[in-house]
N, C-alpha and C positions, 0 to 999 in steps of 0.2 A: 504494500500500500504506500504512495506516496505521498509525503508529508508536504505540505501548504506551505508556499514561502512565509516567510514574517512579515506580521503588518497588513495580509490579504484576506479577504473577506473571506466567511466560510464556505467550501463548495458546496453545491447541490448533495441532497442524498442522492447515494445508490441506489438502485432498486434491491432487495432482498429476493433469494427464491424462497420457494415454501416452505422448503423442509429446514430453513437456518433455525436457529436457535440460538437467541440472544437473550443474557440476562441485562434488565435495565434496571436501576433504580430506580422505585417509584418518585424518590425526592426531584429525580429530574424529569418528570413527564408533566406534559401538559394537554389537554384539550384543545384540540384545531375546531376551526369553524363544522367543519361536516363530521365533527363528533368523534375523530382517529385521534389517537393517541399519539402526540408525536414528543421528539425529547425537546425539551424549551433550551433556551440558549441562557444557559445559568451561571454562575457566576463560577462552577468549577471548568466548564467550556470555554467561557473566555481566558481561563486561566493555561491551559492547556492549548489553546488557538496562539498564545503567545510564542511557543516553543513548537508549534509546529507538527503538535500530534493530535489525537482523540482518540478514548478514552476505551478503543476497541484497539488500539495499537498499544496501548500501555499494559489492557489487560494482558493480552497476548505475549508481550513480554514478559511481564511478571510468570506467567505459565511457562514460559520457557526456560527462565531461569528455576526455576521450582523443579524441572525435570520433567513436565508434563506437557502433553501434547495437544497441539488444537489440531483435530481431526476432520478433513471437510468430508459433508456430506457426498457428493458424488466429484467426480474427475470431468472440469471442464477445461473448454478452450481456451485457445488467447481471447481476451477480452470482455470475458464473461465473470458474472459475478461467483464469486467461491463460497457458499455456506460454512460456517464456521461452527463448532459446538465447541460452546465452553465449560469447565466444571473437571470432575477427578473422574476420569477412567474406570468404570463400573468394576469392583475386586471379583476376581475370578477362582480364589481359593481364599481361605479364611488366615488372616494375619497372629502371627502366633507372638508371645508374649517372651520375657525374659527364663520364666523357669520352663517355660515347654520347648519353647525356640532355639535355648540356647544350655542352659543348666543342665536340662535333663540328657539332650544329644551329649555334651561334652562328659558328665558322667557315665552314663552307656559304654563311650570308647574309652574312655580311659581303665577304669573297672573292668576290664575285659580278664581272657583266657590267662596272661602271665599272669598274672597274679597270683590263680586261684592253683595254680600245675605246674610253675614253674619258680614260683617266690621264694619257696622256702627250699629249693633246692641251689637257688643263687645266695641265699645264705647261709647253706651250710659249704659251699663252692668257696665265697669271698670273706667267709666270716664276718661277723655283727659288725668290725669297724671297719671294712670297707665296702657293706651292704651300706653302711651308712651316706658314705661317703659317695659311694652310686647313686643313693637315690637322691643326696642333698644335688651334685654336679646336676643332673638330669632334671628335676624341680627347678633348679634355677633358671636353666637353659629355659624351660619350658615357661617361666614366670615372668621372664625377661620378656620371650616373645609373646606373649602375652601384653603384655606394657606398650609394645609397638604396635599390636593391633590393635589396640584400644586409642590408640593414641590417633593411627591414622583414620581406623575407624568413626572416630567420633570429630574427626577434619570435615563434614561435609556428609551430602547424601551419598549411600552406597546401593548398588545395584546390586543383582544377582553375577556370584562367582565369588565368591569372599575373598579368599588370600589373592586368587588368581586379578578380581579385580582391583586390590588394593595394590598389587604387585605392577601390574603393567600398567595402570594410570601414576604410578611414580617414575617407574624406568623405565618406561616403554614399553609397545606391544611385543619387540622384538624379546626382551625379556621376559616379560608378560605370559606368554604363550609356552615360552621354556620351558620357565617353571612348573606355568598353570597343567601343561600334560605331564608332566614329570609328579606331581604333586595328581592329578589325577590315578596316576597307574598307581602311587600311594595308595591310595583309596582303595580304589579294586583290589589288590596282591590284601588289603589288609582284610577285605570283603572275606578273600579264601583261608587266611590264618585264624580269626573267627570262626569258621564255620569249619574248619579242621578241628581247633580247639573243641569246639561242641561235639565232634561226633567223635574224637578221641576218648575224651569224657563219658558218652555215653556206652561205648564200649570198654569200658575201662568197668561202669558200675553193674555193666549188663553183660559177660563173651560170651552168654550162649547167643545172643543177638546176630553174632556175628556170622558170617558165612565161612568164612576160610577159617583155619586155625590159625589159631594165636604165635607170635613169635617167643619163645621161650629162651630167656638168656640164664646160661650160670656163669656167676663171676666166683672164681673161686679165694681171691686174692684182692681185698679191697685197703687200699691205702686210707689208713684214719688216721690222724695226728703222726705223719710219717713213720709209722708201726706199719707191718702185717700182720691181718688179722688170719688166723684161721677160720678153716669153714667156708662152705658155698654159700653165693643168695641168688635165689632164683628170679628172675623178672619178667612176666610176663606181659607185651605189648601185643595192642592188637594190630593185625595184617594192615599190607600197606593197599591189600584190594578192596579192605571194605571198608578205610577210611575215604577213598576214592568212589564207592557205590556211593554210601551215606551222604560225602560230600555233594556229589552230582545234583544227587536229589532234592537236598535242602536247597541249595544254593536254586534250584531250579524254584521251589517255595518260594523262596525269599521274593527271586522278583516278581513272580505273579502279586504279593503283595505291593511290592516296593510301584506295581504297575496301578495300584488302585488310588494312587495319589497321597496327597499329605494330609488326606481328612483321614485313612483308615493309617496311615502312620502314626497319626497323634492318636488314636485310639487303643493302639496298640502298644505303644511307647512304655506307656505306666503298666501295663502287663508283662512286661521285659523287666521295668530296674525295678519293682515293687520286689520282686523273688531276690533280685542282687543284694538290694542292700537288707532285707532279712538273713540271707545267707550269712552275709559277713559280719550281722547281730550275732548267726548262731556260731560261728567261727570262733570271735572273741569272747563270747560265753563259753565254748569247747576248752579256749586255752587255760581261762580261769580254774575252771575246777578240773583239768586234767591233772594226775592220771586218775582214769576210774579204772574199774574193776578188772574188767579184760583188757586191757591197753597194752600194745609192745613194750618190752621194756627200753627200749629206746628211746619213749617216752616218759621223762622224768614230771613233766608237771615245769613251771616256773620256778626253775634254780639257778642260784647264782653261780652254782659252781660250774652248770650246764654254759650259762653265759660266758662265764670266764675259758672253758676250754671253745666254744665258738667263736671266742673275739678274734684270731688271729685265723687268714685263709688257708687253704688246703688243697689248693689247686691238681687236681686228679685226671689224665688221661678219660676218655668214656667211649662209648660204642655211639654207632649213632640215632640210638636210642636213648642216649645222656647218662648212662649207668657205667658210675667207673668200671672200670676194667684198665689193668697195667699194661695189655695189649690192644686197647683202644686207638683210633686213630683219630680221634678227635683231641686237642689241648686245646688247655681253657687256659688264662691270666683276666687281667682286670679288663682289657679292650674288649676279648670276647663276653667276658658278661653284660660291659656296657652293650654290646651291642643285640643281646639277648635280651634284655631286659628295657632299651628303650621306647620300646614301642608300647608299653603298661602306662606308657607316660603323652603316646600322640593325640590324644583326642582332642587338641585345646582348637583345632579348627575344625572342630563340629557343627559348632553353632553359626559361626560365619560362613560356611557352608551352605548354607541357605537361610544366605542375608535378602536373598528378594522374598521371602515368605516373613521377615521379622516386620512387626509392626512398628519398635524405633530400634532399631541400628546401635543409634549410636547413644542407648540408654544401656541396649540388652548385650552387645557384644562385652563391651567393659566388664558388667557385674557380672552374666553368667559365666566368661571364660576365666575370670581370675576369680571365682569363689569354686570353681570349679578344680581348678588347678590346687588352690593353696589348698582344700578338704582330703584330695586325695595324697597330698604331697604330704600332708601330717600325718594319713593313718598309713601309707607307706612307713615313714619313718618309726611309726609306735611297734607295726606289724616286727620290723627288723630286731627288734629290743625282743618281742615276743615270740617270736619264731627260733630265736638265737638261745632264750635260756626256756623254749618248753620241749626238745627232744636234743640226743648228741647225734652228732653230724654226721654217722653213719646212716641214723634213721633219713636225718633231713635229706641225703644225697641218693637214697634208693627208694624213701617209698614216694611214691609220683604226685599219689592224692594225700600227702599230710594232714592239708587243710583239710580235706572232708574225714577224714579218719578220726580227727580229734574235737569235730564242731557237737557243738547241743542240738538236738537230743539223738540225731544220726545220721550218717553219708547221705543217707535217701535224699533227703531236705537240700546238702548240700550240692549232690549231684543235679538237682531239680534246677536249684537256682546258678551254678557253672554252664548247664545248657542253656537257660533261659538270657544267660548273661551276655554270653558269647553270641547269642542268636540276634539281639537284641543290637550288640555293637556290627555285629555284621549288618544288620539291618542298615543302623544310621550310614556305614560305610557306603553301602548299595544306593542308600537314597541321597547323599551327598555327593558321590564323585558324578553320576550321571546329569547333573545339575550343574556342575563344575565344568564340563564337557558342553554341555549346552550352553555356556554363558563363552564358553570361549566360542564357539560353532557362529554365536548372535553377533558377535563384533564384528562379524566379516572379515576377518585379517587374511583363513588361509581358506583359500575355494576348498580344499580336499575337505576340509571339514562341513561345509554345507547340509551334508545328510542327516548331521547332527543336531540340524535348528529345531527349536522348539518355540511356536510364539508367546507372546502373554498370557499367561495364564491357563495351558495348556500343558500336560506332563511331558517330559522327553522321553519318549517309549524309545526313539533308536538308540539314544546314547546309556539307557537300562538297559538295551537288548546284546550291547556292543560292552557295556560293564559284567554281564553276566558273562557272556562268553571269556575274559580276562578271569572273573573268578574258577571259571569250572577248568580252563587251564591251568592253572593255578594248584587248585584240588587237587589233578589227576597225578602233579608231583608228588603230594602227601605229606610230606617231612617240611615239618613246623621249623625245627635249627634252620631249614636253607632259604626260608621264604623272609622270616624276619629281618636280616640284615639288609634285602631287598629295600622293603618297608622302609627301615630305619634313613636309607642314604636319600630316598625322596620327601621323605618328612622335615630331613634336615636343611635338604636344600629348597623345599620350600621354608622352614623357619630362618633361614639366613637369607632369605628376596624380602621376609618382611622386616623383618631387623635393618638390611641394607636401604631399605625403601625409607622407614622413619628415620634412618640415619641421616640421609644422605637429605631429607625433606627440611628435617629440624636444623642440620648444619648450614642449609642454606637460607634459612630463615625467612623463605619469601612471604609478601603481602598475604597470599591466600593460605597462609601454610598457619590454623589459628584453631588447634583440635581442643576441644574440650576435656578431655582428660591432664589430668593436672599431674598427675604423680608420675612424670615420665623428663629426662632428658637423654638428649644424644650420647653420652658417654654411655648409658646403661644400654643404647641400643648399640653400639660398638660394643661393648662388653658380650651383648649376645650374639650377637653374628661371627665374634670370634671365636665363641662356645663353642656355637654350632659346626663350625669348619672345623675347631681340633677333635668334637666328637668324629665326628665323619672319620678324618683320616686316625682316629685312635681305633675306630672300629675295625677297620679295614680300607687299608692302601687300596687295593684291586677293585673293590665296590665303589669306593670315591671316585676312581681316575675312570670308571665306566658310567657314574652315574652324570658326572662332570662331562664325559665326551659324549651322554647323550642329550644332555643339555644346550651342548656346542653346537650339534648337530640340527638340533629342532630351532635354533639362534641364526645359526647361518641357513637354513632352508628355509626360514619364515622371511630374513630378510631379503635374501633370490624372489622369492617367489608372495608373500605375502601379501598384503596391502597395507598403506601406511594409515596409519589411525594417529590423527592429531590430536591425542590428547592432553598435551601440554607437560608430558615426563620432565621427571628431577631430572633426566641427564641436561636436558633440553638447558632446563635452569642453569643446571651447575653449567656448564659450558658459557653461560651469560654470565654468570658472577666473576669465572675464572679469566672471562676475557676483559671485566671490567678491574679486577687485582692485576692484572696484568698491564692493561694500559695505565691503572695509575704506578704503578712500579716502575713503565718506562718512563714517565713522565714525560716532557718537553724536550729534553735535553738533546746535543746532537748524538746520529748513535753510531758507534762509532764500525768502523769499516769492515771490521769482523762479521755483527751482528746485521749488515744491508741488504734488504732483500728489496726487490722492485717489487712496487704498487705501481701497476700502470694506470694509469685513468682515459680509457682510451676513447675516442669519440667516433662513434658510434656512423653518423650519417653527416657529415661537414659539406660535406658537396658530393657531387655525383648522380646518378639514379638506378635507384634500385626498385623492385617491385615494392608493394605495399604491405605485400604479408610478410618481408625480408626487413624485420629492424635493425642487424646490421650486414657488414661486407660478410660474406662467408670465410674469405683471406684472412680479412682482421682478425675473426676468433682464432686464425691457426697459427696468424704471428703473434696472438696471446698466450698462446702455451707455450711457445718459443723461448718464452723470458721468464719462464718457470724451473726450476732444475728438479725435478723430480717433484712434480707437483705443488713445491711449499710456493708459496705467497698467493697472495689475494689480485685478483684484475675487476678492475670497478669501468664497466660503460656503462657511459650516458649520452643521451641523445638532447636535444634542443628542440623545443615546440615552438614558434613563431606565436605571439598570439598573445590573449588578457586571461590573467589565469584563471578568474573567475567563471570562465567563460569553457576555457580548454582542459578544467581540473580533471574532470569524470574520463576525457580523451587522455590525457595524461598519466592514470593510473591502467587503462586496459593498455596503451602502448610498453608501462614497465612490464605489467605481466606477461605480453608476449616475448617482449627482448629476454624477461628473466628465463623465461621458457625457451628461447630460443640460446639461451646461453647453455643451458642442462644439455639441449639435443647435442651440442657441437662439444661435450664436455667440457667446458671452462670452469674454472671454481672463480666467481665472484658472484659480485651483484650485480642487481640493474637499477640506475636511478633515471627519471625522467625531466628535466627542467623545462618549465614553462619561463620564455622572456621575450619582451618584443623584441627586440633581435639576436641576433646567433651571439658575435659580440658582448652583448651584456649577461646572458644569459652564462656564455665560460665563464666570463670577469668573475661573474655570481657564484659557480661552481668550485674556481681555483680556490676560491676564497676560501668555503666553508665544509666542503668535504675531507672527512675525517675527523679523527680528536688523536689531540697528542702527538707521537712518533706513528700513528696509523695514517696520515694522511696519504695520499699518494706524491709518488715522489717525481713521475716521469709521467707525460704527456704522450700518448700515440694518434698520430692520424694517418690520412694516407694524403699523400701531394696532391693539389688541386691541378691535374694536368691536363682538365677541361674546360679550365677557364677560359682560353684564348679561342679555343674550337667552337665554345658556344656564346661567345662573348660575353659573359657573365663579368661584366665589369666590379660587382660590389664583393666577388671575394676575394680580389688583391687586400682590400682594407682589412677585412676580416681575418684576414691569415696574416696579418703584419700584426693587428691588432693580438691577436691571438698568442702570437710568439713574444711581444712587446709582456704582456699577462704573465705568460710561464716566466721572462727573466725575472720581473721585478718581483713572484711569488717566490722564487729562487725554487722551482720546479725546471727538472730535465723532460728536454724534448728529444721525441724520437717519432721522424716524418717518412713514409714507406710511399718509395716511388717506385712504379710497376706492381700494386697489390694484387693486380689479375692474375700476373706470371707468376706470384708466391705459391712454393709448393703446399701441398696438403700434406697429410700425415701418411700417405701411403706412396706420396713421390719420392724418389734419390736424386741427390745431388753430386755430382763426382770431381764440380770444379776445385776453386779457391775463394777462402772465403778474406777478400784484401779489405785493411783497414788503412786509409790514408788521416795520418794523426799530425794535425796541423797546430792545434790548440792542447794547452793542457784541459782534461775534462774530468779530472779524477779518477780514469780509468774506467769511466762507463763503456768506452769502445771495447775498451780491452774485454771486460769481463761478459758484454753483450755476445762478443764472438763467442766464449768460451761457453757460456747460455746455446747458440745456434749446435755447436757440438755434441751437445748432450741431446739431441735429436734426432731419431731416424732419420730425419728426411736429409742433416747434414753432417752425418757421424763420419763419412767416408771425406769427407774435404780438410783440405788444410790453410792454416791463417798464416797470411803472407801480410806484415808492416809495414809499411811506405812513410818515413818519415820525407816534410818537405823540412828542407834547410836553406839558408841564406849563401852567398855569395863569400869567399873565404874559411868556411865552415869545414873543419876538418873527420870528413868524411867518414874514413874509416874507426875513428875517434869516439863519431859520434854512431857508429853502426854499433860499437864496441860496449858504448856507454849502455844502448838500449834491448842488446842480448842480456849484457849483468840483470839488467832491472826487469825482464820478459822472465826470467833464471829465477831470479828472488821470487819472483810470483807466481812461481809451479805454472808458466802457460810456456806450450811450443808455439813457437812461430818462425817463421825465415824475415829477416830483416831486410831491408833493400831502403837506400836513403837517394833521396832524388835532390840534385841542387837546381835553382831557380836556374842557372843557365843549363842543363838540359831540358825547361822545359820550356826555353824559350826557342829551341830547335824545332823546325817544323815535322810535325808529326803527317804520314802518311793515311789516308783516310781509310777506315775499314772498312772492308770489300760490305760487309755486314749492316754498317750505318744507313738509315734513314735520311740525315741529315746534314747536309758538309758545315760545318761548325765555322768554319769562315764566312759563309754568306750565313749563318744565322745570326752572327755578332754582330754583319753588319745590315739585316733588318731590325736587329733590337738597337743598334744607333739610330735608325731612320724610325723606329717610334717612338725611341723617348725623345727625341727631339720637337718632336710632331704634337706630344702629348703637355711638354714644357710650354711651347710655342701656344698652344692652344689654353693651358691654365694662364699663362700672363697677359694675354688677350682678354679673358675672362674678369681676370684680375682689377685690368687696368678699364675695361668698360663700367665692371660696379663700383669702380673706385676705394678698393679694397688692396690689403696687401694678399698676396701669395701664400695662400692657406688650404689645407685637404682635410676635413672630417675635425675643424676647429684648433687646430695647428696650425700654425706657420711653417711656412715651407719654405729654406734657404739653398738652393741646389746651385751645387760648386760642378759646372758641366766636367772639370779635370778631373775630380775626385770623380763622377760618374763612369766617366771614361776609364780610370784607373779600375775599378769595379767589375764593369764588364772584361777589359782585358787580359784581370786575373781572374775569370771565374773559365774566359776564352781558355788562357793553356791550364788551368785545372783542368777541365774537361776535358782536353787532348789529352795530355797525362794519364787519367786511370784509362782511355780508350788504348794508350798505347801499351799501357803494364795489365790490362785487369780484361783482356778481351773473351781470358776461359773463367772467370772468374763465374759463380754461382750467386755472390751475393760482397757487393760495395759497400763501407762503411764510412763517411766522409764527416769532417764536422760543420758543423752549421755554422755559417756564419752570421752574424745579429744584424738587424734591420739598422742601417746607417741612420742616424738623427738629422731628421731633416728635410730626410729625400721620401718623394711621394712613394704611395706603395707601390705605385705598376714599373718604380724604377726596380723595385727588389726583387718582384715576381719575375722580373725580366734578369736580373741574375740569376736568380734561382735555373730558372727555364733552361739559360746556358751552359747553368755548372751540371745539369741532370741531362743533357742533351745524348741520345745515344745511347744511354747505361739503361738493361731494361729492369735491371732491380737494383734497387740503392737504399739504403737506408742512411739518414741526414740526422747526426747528433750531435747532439748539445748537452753538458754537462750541468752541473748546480754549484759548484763552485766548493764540492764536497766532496774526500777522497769516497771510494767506496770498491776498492781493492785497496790490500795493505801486504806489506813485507813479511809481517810476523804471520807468528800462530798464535 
């Protein structure tokens, strides 16, 4: 909708169609003549006519910034009016609250299978003070990242995909998506250890259940407080084909549930941890009053002496069924139990899991995932004290189900509520990762994933259909040790994208970066993202360096092939903050020769014709990579609008976006600026001036010669290009003028001539290092730089060839030297078979027009009764000094014709615009000294070295 200029009267209404729907306030309606209701022009209307909008574009705003959409009623044409609905998006599943949304999921996973079949066998493995010291390292890691999602969480509105979308709206989608699948297959892999847990469990309290026989292990030889014991212990596990049936089949339950959406998940939910946390009532009521009556004697009951001989670890070979044995091939130390035992501790991204079902975000992620964490993280620690002094460490490391052996009032109960638990955390897993999958699918980043989409409000059956099958693979492996470690290196690497994400958000401190959670700074999320990387590689090197190169993998495929999503990533920031510490560090100063890289500022369209959909020379972009050495520095073109800006603003921003566009196709790394000025002249002046900050300014001027001036008689851009060059001295900006840009090769031409620099002026060594820039170039790696110093008259020659090899020498460049004296070139050169142009009759048609040209300004002069002025200067022309001009620019020109005939590419320096002398007197040098050469490049230094001796 377009906004009313200021000051103008209101437009007419639109017509509406029927089926729009607008809320209006009654305060602003009034009664028209034939009884319609129409809105009165009140005094919020005129306040809003002052700025330009009404009051149907402000809403609409507002809805947009809110996250919500205004939806038209049907899809019309150009010109037609568009039906609008305003209001909130009708909910299409029911909004869940902080304990069901968020508390209840995160307790489910966490509560899971290790706990209840594996805990107290990791405490009699690492003993009570390094069971401790596991669970406190792991708690923390886990309470840390906790603190960063809460923190980024409660920054703003969050969508569906929890970690994944807090993740790659800080660092990008290309990280984003890394993680976010990697942190998916999490999910799943933890779907099938769940639901092995349960069925392990349930053949454990039931083998006639089973189909196959049982595995039967005797260890005859069990290592306890570095003693051998006598005596066998028999252990019986069940087969690896019927935790694979059982598996199958549940896992196939699950989803038929996990398919019925989040109303029968919530129903079901409290049917799942209502049995867990009774369990672990009856649990810690078993350890109080054990032993009873029949109990192992392994089981001592709560004794200190029990405690004191479990304080210290006992790290035992096992089978891979985790039952010591001396000829076991599995070893355990402290890495492998961390990495056993972490995943008792990943459920804290349950609830943000499905953050698009939470009714506030950014109330319920905070409280349910850190009350969640810190509950379980205390009765973990209580558990370790009480596991350590209620059986000795024989018992705790052979018998599997401790915990249910020793709960009130018997295994039944406990085995009831270990299935129910494990079912339960599977569950949440099933119904989060497939959600997770979906929210990445919605972004649109990668087409493969399309099949994945699920709309609003609609379940994602493919990415449930597509997480089941990851589970049931999973299963048919069976063996709980191999899958965990899995688990553990995706969990981790998603908890260190969220930890790096509020690191790197909080470090950079931007305007919008303003989270609501208060009990968080950046050092504690560096302290956790450094957690999380030393668990990883404590767990396992190989797991890391494979989970890490599939991370890589899914990072660099997304970026190939992706789509870019702007959503405003910390990196994005940080690369703005570092460039802005960086330009104040270099500050102003000059920098010194070492550190000089070219900034060209090149111009874009100065004269010529080009088509209109071409913003600039196609040449130009490829003699801007030229002056790049392996990509580093920046090249800024810009173009000149003719014109009132007021007028040409809206042309002036779609012509940056095409140049900037057309910069990307040609690969250039710079910008594109556009300047609006009524003329070309003012419009540089404007340019030279103000582009850049600091030592970023550009340093060096590129155009290409106006070599059409005289063909098309364009009289005004002699002025222009004096005026232009007059700009770059006094901004003490180097120029660098490309004659013949048609003949410029591309990137896939060779050049096999010489590349000659005729070095007349000192220029700081821009010629020098320009050539040494063309080298570093396919197009001129095969040429070599040939010097042409010019010298004066008694000038001792070899002296001087002598002086300028040392200093070629000092500055690591090859070149062949050659010194030309003023009297060879005042010998008449023979004309090349090759030339257009005989350079003798061209000197002297440029005497017969600047005479012409003079004769006619002093005629002009002397009729208005004025002095002798061009473009508001005075103009004193010394015809000898002209004539001296022309006649050295005459044997210049013979000169490089006679030494530079195989040459590839001429380097000459520019000579400055005489003071005084009109321009078409300089064009008219210029013309003479470029006469014949079909590529030339014309430079002018800044009065700045920028090659130097040292290192």
């Amino acid at each position: 909708m377009a906004s009313m200029e200021p000051g103008s009267s209101a437009a007419a209404p639109r017509p509406m169609k029927p089926g729009t729907n607008l809320s209006i306030d009654p305060r602003t309606k009034m009664t028209s003549s034939n009884g319609h209701a129409v809105p009165s022009a009140s005094q919020s209307d005129s306040k809003l006519e002052l700025f330009g909008f009404d009051s149907l574009v402000n809403i609409l705003g507002l809805k947009s910034m809110a996250g919500q959409q205004a939806q038209a009623t049907d899809s019309t044409g150009d010109g037609e009016d568009v039906g609008i609905t305003i209001g909130c998006p009708k909910e299409t599943e029911p909004k869940l609250g902080t304990m069901m949304g968020v508390f209840v999921p995160c307790l489910q996973n966490i509560l899971g299978i290790i706990y209840y079949i594996r805990f107290t066998w990791i405490v009699g493995m690492g003993g009570v003070w390094q069971s401790l010291v596991l669970v406190a390292f792991c708690g923390a890691c886990t309470f840390l990242t906790g603190l960063s999602l809460s923190a980024i969480a409660t920054n703003g509105a969050m969508k569906g995909g929890g970690p994944y979308y807090l993740i790659g709206r800080a660092l990008g989608p290309e990280v984003g998506v890394s993680i976010g699948l990697c942190f998916f297959l999490g999910n799943a892999v933890a779907g099938a250890m769940y639901v092995l847990g349960a069925v392990e469990t349930f053949l454990d309290a039931l083998p006639s259940a089973g189909f196959f026989q049982e595995s039967v292990t005797v260890v005859n030889n069990t290592l306890a407080n570095g003693t051998t014991v006598a005596g066998g212990t028999t252990i019986s596990t069940p087969s690896l084909h019927d935790l694979q049936i059982y598996g199958v089949v549940i896992t196939i339950l699950l989803c038929f549930i996990v398919f019925g959406g989040v109303k029968i998940i919530n129903k079901v939910a409290p049917a799942f941890l209502i049995p867990v946390l009774f369990s672990i009532l009856c649990i810690f009521i078993g350890v109080f009053i054990a032993p009873v009556s029949d109990a192992s004697k392994g089981i001592t009951g709560l004794n200190m002496i029990t405690l004191a001989e479990n304080w210290s670890s006992d790290y035992q070979p096992t089978n891979n069924a985790g039952v010591p044995d001396p000829n076991g091939s599995i070893y355990w130390d402290f890495n492998a139990l961390l990495g056993l035992f972490f995943p008792a501790v990943t459920g804290i991204m349950a609830g943000s899991n499905r953050s698009a079902s939470l009714k506030d975000t950014q109330r319920s992620i905070p409280i349910g995932t850190l009350n969640a964490t810190l509950s379980t993280t205390v009765m973990y620690l209580l558990s370790v004290f009480l596991f350590g002094a209620l059986a000795t460490r024989e018992e705790l490391l052979t018998k599997r189900l401790l915990a249910a052996t020793v709960a009130w009032p018997g295994p039944a109960i406990i085995y009831i509520g270990i299935i129910l638990s494990t079912l339960g955390a599977a569950l949440q897993s099933m119904t989060g990762a497939p959600r997770l999958l979906a929210a990445i699918a919605n972004d649109d980043i990668l087409p493969v994933l399309n099949c994945f989409k699920a709309y609003e409000g609609s379940e994602p059956h493919v990415a449930t259909l597509f997480t089941s099958f990851i589970c049931i693979a999973c299963v048919v492996i069976g063996n709980l040790d191999l899958i965990t470690p899995t688990i553990t290196m995706f969990f981790l690497l998603c908890y260190a994208g969220v930890n790096l994400s509020c690191f790197l958000l909080d470090l950079l401190d931007a305007p919008s970066w303003r989270p609501r959670w208060k009990l968080h700074h950046w050092s504690l999320s560096l302290i956790g993202a450094s957690q999380c990387i030393v668990i990883m590689f404590m767990i396992s090197w190989t797991f890391t360096v494979v989970s890490l190169a599939l991370a890589s993998l899914i990072y660099y495929y997304v970026s190939l092939k992706g789509k870019a999503g702007d959503w405003g990533d910390g990196f994005k920031s940080a690369y703005f903050q570092l460039a802005l510490r960086s330009l104040r560090s270099m500050g102003a100063n000059q920098v010194h020769p070492k550190n000089w890289y070219p900034i060209p500022l090149i111009f874009c369209r100065p004269w010529g014709k080009l088509p209109e959909n071409v913003p600039c020379h196609p040449k130009l972009a490829d003699f801007a990579n030229c002056m790049k050495k392996k990509g580093r520095g920046m090249s800024i073109f810009f173009s000149i609008v003719d014109g009132d800006y007021h007028e040409l603003a809206e042309d002036a921003k779609t012509a940056c976006h095409q140049l900037s566009a057309y910069i990307d196709y040609k690969r250039c790394e710079g910008v594109a600026e556009i300047i609006v000025a009524r003329s070309m002249s003012d419009g540089f002046r404007s340019i030279v001036q103000i582009m850049g900050l600091g030592n970023l300014k550009p340093n060096i001027v590129v155009m290409r010669y106006p070599e059409i001036w005289r063909l098309e008689n364009l009289t005004q851009i002699p002025s222009t290009f004096v005026s232009i060059i007059n700009d770059c001295i006094i901004a003490n900006k180097a120029v660098v003028i490309v004659k013949g840009l048609d003949e410029w090769p591309n990137e896939y031409q060779r050049e096999y001539g010489t590349i000659d620099l005729y070095w007349i002026v000192k220029d700081g060594g821009l010629m020098l290092l320009l050539s040494q820039l063309l080298l570093t170039k396919e197009s001129f790696e095969s040429c070599k730089i040939q010097v042409f110093c010019i010298a004066e008259e008694g000038t001792e020659a070899e002296e001087l060839k002598a002086d300028v090899k040392k200093f070629l020498y000092d500055l690591r460049m090859q070149a062949e030297v050659i010194v030309v004296t003023m009297k060879s070139m005042e010998a008449r050169t023979e004309l090349n078979a090759s030339a257009k142009k005989d350079p003798e009759e061209e000197h002297a048609s440029a005497q017969h027009r600047i005479r012409s040209y003079l004769s006619e300004m002093r005629k002009t002069a002397q009729r208005e009764g004025r002095t002798l002025t061009e473009g508001g200067r005075q103009i004193l022309v010394n015809e000898e000094k002209v004539e001296k001009f022309l006649y050295t620019m005459l044997k210049l020109n013979t000169t490089i014709l006679k030494y530079s005939r195989m040459a590839a590419v001429v380097l000459v320096s520019l000579p400055p615009p005489p003071l005084n002398h009109p321009a078409c007197c300089y064009m008219e040098y210029m013309d003479l000294l470029v006469l014949n050469v079909p590529r030339m490049l014309i430079v002018r230094g800044y009065r700045r070295d920028v090659v130097t001796l040292f290192t």
